[in-house]
N, C-alpha and C positions, 0 to 999 in steps of 0.2 A: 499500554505500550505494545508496538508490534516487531518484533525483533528480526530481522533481516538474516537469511540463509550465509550472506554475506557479513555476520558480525564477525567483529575483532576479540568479543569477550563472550567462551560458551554460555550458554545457555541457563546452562547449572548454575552459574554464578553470578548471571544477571537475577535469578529469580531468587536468590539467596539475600542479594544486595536490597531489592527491591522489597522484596519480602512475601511475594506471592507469584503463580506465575504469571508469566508476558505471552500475550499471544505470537504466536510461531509466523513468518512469513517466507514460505517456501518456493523458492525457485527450480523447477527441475534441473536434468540435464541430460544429455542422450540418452542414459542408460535406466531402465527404471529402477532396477536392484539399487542404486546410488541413493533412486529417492526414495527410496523403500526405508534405506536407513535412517533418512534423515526423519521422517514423518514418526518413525518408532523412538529416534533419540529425542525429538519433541514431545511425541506423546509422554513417554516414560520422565522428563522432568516436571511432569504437571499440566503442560499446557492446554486450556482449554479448548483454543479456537485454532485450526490451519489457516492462514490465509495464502492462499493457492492464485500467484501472480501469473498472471495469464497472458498481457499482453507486451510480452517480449521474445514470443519463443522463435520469431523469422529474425532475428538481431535487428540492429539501427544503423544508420547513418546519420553522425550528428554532424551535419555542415554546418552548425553555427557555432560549436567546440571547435572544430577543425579548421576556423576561420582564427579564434579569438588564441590559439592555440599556441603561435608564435610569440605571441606575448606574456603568457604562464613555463615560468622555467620549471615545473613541479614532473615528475614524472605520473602519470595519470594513466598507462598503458595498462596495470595489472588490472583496472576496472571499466577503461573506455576506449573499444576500438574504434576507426576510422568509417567501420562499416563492415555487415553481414556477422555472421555466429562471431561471439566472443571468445575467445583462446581462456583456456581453462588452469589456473594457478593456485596449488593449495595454499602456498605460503600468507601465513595471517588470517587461515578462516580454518578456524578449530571446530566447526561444524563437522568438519569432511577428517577430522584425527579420526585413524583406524579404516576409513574404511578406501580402497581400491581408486583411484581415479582418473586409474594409467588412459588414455587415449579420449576421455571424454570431452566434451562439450558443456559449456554454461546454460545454452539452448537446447529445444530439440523442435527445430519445425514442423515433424511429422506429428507430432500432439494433435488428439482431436479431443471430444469432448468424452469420449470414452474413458480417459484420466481422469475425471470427475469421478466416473462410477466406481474407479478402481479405489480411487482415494477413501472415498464413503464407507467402502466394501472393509479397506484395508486398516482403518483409524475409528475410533469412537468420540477422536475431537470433532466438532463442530468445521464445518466446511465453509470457506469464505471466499468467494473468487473477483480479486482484486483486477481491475484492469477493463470492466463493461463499459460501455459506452454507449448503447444502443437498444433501443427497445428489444426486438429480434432477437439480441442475443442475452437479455434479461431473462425473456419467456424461457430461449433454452436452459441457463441459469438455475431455474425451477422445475423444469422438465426433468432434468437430472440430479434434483435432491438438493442443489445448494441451500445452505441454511444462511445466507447471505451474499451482498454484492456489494463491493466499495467499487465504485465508480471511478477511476482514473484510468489517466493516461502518462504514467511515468515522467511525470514531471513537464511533460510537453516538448520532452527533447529526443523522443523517439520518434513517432510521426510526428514531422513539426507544421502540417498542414493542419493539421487537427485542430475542432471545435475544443475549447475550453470546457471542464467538468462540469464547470457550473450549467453550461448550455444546454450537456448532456443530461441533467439529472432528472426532470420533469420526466421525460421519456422512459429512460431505465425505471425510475418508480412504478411508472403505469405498465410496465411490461411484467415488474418483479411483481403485484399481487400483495399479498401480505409478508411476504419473503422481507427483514430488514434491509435500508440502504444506506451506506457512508457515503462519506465523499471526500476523495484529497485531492490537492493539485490550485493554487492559488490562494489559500487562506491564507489570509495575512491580517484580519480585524474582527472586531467582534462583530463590525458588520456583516462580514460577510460568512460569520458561523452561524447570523440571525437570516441571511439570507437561503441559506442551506437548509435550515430548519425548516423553513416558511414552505419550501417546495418538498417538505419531504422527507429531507433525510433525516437518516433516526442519531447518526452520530458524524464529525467531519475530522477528518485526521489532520496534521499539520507535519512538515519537514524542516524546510526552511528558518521558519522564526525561531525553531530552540536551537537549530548550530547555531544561527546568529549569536543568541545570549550566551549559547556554548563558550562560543571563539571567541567572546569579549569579556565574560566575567564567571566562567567557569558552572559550577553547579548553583550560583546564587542568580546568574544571569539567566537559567532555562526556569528557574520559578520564577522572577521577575516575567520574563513572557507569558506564563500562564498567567500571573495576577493579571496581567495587562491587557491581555482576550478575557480572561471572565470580568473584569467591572467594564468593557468597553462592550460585553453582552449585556449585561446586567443596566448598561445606561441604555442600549439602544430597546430593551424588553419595556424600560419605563416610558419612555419616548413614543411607543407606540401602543401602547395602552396595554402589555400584555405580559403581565407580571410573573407567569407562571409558562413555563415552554411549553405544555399543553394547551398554551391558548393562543401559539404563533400557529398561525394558518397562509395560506396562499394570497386569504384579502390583505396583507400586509405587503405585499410586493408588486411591483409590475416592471412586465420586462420593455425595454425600450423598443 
């Protein structure tokens, strides 16, 4: 599990619930003292791994929320603006109890890759920078220590011109080297966690499919979606003769 900078339930008590810890996924924000604490109130519950969300820091414009927008009476402002840097609200994210957050930012555009070195410098958790998309920026990825790369693109509703992850993955692997590579952003079958595999990836994250089971039948509903991606892997591993995930290769796919 990768617990979001923006959770509703700290830290502590996810991994109390859970029973081990979750890895950390950390968003900055203007100020770096802000993320300084957040990376040390992570480290300090256990968490092994940061993953360091990278491709959000010039904000979005999501005209296709902004379109369907009229139609959702919910109020949806304290997490999605209409466009450019995000307006910054503690209320509901117990991440940021205790510490200063008078004028800041959810983003910080000026980020360069030098917050990689600083992070490495600063935490003994494992580095993970969420959001590659690109060979290019895999190499630098590993240039600067990362101990991984999950491949996404925020769902697809930040750049919404953007290639699909799956598109992107081939490329980022050949860039990353031996460096690990995930991948999230359209999984929705076991097909396509066997496709993921095939090209690559060492692991694929999912969003989507456990609110669904969330929203419709509470904590019995988010196992039911896990049964239902691992026997729909499990059928598609027999299916092509390859019983064991060490033995899904590249010859098992082709791209259209």
């Amino acid at each position: 599990m990768i617990l979001s900078t923006q959770t509703s339930i700290p830290i502590e008590d996810v991994n109390k619930a859970y029973g081990k810890p979750v890895w950390f996924q950390l968003y900055t924000t203007s100020r770096w003292d802000v993320t300084e604490k957040l990376v040390k109130r992570a480290e300090d519950s256990g968490s092994p791994v940061l993953v360091f969300t990278i491709d959000q820091q010039a904000g979005r414009n999501t005209e296709t929320q902004a379109r369907i927008r009229p139609q959702d009476t919910r109020n949806c402002a304290s997490c999605h603006e209409g466009g450019g840097p995000a307006t910054f609200s503690q209320q509901g994210k117990p991440m940021y109890a205790g510490i200063d957050t008078n004028g800041i930012a959810l983003v910080d555009p000026a980020l360069t890759w030098t917050a990689v070195d600083q992070l490495k410098k600063f935490t003994r958790m494992k580095v993970v920078l969420k959001g590659i998309v690109t060979r290019e920026d895999a190499v630098l990825a590993r240039q600067h220590g990362a101990d991984g790369i999950i491949v996404s693109n925020h769902g697809g509703r930040a750049e919404e011109s953007g290639l699909a992850t799956i598109d992107c993955l081939a490329e980022v692997i050949d860039g990353a080297g031996p460096m690990p590579v995930m991948i999230d952003g359209g999984i929705r079958r076991g097909t396509d966690v066997y496709k993921a595999l095939a090209l690559g990836a060492r692991a694929v994250g999912i969003g989507r499919p456990y609110l669904w089971g969330l929203s419709a039948f509470g904590q019995a509903g988010v196992e039911r979606v896990l049964d239902i991606l691992r026997a729909e892997l499990q059928l598609i591993m027999r299916q092509c003769g390859t019983p064991t995930v060490k033995q899904i290769t590249r010859a098992s796919i082709q791209k259209a």
